[in-house]
C-alpha positions in Angstrom: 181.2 193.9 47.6 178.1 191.9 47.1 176.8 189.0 48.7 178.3 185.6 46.3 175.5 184.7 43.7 174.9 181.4 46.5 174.3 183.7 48.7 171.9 185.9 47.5 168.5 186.4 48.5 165.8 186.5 46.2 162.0 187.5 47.1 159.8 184.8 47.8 157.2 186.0 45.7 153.9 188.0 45.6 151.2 186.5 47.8 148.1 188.4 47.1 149.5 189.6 44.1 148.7 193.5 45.6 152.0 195.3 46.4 153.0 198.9 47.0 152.1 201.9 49.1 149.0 202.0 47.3 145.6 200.2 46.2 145.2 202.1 43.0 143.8 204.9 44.6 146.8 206.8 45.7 146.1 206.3 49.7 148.3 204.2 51.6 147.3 200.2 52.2 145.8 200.3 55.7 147.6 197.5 56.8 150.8 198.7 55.1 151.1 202.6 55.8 154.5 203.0 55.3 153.7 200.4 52.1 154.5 197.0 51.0 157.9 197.5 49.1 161.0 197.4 51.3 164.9 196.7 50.6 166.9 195.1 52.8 170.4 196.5 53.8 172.2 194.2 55.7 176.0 193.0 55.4 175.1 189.8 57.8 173.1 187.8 55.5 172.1 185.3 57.9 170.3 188.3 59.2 169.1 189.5 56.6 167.3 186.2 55.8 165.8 186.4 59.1 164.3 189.6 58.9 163.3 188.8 55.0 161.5 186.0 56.2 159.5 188.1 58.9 158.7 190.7 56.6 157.3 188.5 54.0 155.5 186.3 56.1 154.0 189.6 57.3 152.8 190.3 53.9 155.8 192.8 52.6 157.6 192.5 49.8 161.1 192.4 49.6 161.9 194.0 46.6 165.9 193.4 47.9 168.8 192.5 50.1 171.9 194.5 49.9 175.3 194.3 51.8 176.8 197.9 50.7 175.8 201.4 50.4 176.1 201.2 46.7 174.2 198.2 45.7 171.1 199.5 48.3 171.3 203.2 46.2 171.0 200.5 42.4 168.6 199.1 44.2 166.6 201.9 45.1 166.9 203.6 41.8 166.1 200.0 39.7 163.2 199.0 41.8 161.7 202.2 43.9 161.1 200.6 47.0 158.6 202.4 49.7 161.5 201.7 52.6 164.3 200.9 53.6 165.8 198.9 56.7 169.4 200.0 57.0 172.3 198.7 59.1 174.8 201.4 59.6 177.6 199.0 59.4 178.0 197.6 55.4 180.5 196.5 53.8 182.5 199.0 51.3 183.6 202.1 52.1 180.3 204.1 52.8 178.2 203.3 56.1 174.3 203.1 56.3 174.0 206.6 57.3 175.0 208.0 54.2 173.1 205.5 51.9 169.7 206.7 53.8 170.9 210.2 53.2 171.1 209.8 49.7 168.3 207.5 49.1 166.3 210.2 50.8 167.7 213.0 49.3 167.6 211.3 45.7 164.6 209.2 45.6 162.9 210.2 48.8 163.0 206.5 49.9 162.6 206.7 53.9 164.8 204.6 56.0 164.5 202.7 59.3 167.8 202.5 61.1 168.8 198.8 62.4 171.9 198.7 64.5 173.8 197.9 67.2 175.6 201.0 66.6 173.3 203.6 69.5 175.9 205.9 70.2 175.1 210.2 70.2 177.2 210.9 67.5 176.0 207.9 65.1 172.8 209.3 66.2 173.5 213.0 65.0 174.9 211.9 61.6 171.8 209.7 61.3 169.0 212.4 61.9 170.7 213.7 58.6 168.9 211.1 56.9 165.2 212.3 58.5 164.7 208.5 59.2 161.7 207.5 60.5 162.4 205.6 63.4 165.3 203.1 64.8 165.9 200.0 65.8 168.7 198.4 68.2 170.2 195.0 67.7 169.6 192.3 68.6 166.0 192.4 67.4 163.9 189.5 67.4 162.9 189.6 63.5 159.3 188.7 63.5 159.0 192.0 65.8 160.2 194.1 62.6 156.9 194.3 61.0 155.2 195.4 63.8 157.8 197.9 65.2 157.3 199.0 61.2 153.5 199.9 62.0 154.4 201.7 65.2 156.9 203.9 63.1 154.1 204.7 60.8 151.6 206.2 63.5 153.2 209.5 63.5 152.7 209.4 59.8 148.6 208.8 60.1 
């Protein structure tokens, strides 16, 4: 089930007008290593408005918001994004953990686990995925974008 059509989320817009992982010249955006592009999967969408909002004001685009496994995987395959944020609790009968195993596995779209849901064995099904970092709830969402670029260190 998606979010109501009054609900929904749209994108704010470009601001520079310069989106993606890369400048045109195949190397990742300095400021945006993990790149610009990210979908939003979230079944709260009071929350995912909040973290939209940080991650746009930030500079990302949000290319969108989805409240199930199924409409993040449409998303993924209609609009490529570079990342994902993923709650592990969504509504429909498939979890988080196996929509960032099959975005990865399908369109090698990385995912960034954010949850409440820390136990071991969410943990083990979730290292399935190869996700490149996690995130527990409550997070303050203008601290997204930066735990984003501490994710992306590894990576550099």
């Amino acid at each position: 089930m998606a979010y109501p059509d009054q609900y929904r989320l749209q994108s704010r817009g470009p601001r520079d007008g310069v989106y993606g992982p890369s400048q045109g010249d195949g190397q990742p955006d300095a400021d945006f290593p993990l790149g610009r592009r990210v979908l939003i999967t979230e079944d709260n969408w009071l929350v995912a408005g909040e973290w939209q909002a940080a991650l746009e004001d930030a500079g990302y685009e949000v290319v969108g918001v989805a409240a199930s496994a199924e409409e993040a995987l449409d998303i993924c395959f209609q609009e490529s994004p570079d990342l994902i944020l993923m709650d592990i609790r969504l509504l429909g009968d498939r979890d988080g953990v196996e929509a960032a195993r099959d975005a990865r596995s399908l369109y090698d779209i990385p995912s960034v686990f954010v949850s409440a849901h820390d136990d071991s064995e969410v943990r083990r099904r979730a290292a399935e995925a190869r996700p490149l970092g996690w995130i527990t709830k409550p997070v303050v969402a203008s601290r997204i974008p930066e735990l984003l670029l501490q994710f992306a260190r590894p990576l550099n």
